[in-house]
N, C-alpha and C positions, 0 to 999 in steps of 0.2 A: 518540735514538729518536723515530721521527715517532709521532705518535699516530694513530688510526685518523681519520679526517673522520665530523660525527657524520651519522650515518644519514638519509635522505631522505624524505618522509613517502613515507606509501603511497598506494597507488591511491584508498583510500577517503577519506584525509586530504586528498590535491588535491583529489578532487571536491567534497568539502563546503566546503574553503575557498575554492574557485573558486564557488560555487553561491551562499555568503554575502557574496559580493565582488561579484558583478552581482547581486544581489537589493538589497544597500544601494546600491548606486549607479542603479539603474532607482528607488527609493525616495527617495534624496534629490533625484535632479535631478527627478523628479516634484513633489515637495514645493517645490524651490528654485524651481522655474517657478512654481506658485500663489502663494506666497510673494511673488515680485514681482511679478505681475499684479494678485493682490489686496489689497496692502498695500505695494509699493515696500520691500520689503525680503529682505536673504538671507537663507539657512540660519539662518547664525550670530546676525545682530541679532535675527530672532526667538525662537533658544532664548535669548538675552539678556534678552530683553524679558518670553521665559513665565515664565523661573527669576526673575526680578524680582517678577512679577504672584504669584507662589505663598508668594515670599518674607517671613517676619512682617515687617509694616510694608513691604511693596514696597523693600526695601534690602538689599545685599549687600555683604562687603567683595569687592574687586576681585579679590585672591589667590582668594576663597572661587569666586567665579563664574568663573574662567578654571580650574579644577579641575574643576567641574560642567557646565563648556563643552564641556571638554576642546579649549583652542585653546590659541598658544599667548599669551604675557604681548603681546608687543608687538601681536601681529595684535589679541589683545582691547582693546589699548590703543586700537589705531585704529577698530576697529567701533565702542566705546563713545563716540570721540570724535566718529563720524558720525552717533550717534544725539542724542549730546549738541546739535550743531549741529542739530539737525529738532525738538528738542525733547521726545523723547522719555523721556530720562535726565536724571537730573544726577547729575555727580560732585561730592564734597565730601571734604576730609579728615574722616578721623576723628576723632573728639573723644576717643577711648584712644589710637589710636597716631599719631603725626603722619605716620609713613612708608607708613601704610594709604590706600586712597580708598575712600568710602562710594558705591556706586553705587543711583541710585533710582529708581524706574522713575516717570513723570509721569503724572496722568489721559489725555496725549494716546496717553501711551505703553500705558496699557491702553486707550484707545478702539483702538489699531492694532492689537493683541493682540485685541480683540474683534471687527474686522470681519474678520479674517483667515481666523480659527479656524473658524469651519463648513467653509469650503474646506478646510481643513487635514485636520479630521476626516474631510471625505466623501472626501477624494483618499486619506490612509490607509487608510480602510474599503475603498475601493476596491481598493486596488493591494493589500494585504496582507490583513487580514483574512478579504474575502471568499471568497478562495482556499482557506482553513482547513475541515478537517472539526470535527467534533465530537471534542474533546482536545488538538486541535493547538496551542491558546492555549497552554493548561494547559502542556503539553509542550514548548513551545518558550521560553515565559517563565520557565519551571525550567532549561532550558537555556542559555539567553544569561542568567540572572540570576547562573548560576555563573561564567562565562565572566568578567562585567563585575565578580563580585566578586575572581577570584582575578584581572585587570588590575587594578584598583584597590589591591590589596595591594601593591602596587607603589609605592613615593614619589609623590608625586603631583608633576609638573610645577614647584609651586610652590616645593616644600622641595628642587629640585636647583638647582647654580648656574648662573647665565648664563653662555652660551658667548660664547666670543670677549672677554672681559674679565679679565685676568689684574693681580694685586695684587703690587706690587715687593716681595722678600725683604725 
């Protein structure tokens, strides 16, 4: 017995998910344009660099920041290693687990986090906020806060195994 195919969103579910699919991405390539204009860097090395700057003591283990990145292990591998090269990071083993790396974000790497960020903020402001009525925050950051929490209930990236590597019987 076949089973029935599951059900197709509806009219209202494509428009919202189409609506939030070109809103992020008019969003990010906005942001990713300022981003290298005004700091030589992308998307990614920057939320790198902020979750760094926020971080106690500017340090993060590497698993901890490609969860919070949401990228995956290797690509963060390589953005941290291109940050590492400009000087902006350094990685270091961890002094608990030898198979951890301690990522740390440098004074240069908050100087690039500092000159960034007004553009950052005024392009945000611009593109997203200013659109908003009175509630809309309110209403929309209860909305995507549910959304990001029940994906996050989800394994995160880190605690599932690497594809493509299989372990002899």
């Amino acid at each position: 017995m076949v089973s029935d195919p599951a059900p197709g969103l509806s009219g209202e579910e494509l428009g919202a998910y189409f609506v939030l699919m070109e809103v992020s991405s008019f969003l990010q390539y906005a942001v990713e344009d300022q981003l290298r204009a005004d700091g030589d860097l992308s998307y990614v090395q920057f939320q790198i660099l902020a979750r760094l700057v926020d971080a106690p003591e500017g340090r993060l283990r590497m698993t901890d920041l490609a969860d919070g990145v949401v990228y995956s292990r290797s690509g963060l591998t390589y953005q941290a290693g291109l940050l590492d090269k400009r000087g902006l990071i350094t990685r270091s083993p961890s002094p608990d687990d030898e198979r951890s790396v301690i990522v740390t974000v440098t004074e240069a790497g908050r100087g690039r986090v500092a000159r960034v960020l007004p553009g950052h903020v005024a392009g945000v402001r611009r593109l997203l906020f200013d659109a908003m009525a009175d509630g809309d925050l309110t209403a929309l950051g209860g909305v995507l806060g549910r959304v990001r929490d029940h994906m996050r209930a989800i394994p995160p990236r880190s605690a599932k195994p690497r594809s493509g590597r299989t372990r002899p019987a």
